[in-house]
C-alpha positions, 0 to 999 in steps of 0.5 A: 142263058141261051137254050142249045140249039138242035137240029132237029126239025120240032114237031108240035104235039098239041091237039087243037082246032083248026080255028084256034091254030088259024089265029095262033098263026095270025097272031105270030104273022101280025101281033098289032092285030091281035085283040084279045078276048074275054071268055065267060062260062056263058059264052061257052055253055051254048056249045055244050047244050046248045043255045036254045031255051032248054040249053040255056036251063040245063047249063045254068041249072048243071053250074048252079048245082055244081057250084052248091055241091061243092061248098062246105055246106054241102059237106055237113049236109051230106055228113048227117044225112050219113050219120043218120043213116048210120044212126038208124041202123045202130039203133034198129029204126028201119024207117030212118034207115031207109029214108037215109039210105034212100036218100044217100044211096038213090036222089044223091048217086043217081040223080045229083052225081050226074047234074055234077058231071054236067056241071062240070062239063059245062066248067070245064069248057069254059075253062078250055076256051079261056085258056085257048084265048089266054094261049093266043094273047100270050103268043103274040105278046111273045111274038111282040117281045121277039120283035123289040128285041130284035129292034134293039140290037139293029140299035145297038150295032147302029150304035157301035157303028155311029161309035166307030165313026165318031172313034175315027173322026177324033183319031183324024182329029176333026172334032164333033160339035157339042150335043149339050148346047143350052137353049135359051 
C-alpha cells in the first residue's frame, strides 16, 4: 500500500545531537560506509561521571546497587524490614520500632534512593546511546533497501524493454536463437 502523498514540506521534531544527526545524514548519503557500533554501559558511564578512577566507582558501584535493589530478593528484605517495624510497634518495643523505622525511613530513603536514581542514570544513557547506534544502522539498512528497489525496477523496465523487442522481432518473423543449448 502506497502512503498518500502530501504537500507538506516534513519538519522533523526530534532532539538530537549534532554528532548523531551528522551520521544520520552519512549514513543515508553512503549506507556501504555505515559500520554499525556495539554500545555497552561501560562505554557510556564515562559520560555520565567521568571517566577517571572515582567516575569509574561511582558508575559501577550506582549500576551494581541498582541492578540488586531491583531483584525479588530485595523485595523480601525490604518486606521484613517493614514488617518488623510493624511488629514492634504492635507490640510496644520501642527498640525494634526504632532500628526498623530507622532503617526504612533513614539508610534506605536517604541513602539507597539516590545510588537508585545514579544507577539509573547511568542505565539510562547506556540505553539512549544504544538506540542512537541501532537508529542509524536501522536508517541505512533502510537507505540500503530503497536502493535495491530502485534497482529493480530499472530491471524490470529493462526487462519489459528487452520483452518489447523480442515481441517485434517475432512480429517481423526473425526468430531468436535458443537460450538452452546443452553444454557438453
Amino acid at each position: 500500500m502506497e502512503q498518500p502523498k502530501t504537500s507538506e514540506h516534513r519538519v522533523d521534531r526530534r532532539i538530537s545531537s549534532k554528532e548523531h544527526r551528522a551520521a544520520y545524514q552519512a549514513a543515508k548519503d553512503a549506507p556501504a560506509e555505515h559500520k554499525p557500533r556495539l554500545i555497552t554501559s561501560r562505554s557510556v558511564a564515562p559520560a555520565v561521571h567521568g571517566g577517571g578512577a572515582v567516575g569509574r566507582f561511582n558508575s559501577s558501584l550506582a549500576v551494581f546497587i541498582t541492578r540488586g535493589v531491583g531483584t525479588m530478593w530485595a523485595a523480601y528484605v525490604f518486606a521484613v524490614i517493614g514488617i518488623t517495624s510493624l511488629v514492634g510497634a504492635l507490640t510496644g518495643n520501642l527498640t525494634l520500632t526504632l532500628v526498623a523505622g530507622g532503617i526504612s525511613s533513614y539508610f534506605l530513603q536517604l541513602v539507597l534512593l539516590p545510588i537508585i536514581i545514579v544507577g539509573q542514570n547511568v542505565i539510562s544513557a547506556s540505553q539512549d546511546a544504544r538506540a542512537e547506534a541501532d537508529h542509524i544502522t536501522l536508517t541505512t539498512l533502510h537507505s540500503i533497501n530503497v536502493q535495491q528497489l530502485q534497482m529493480l525496477e530499472q530491471q524490470r523496465e529493462m526487462l519489459l524493454q528487452q520483452r518489447a523487442i523480442l515481441d517485434l522481432l517475432q512480429a517481423k518473423g526473425i526468430s531468436m536463437p535458443s537460450t538452452t543449448e546443452s553444454g557438453g
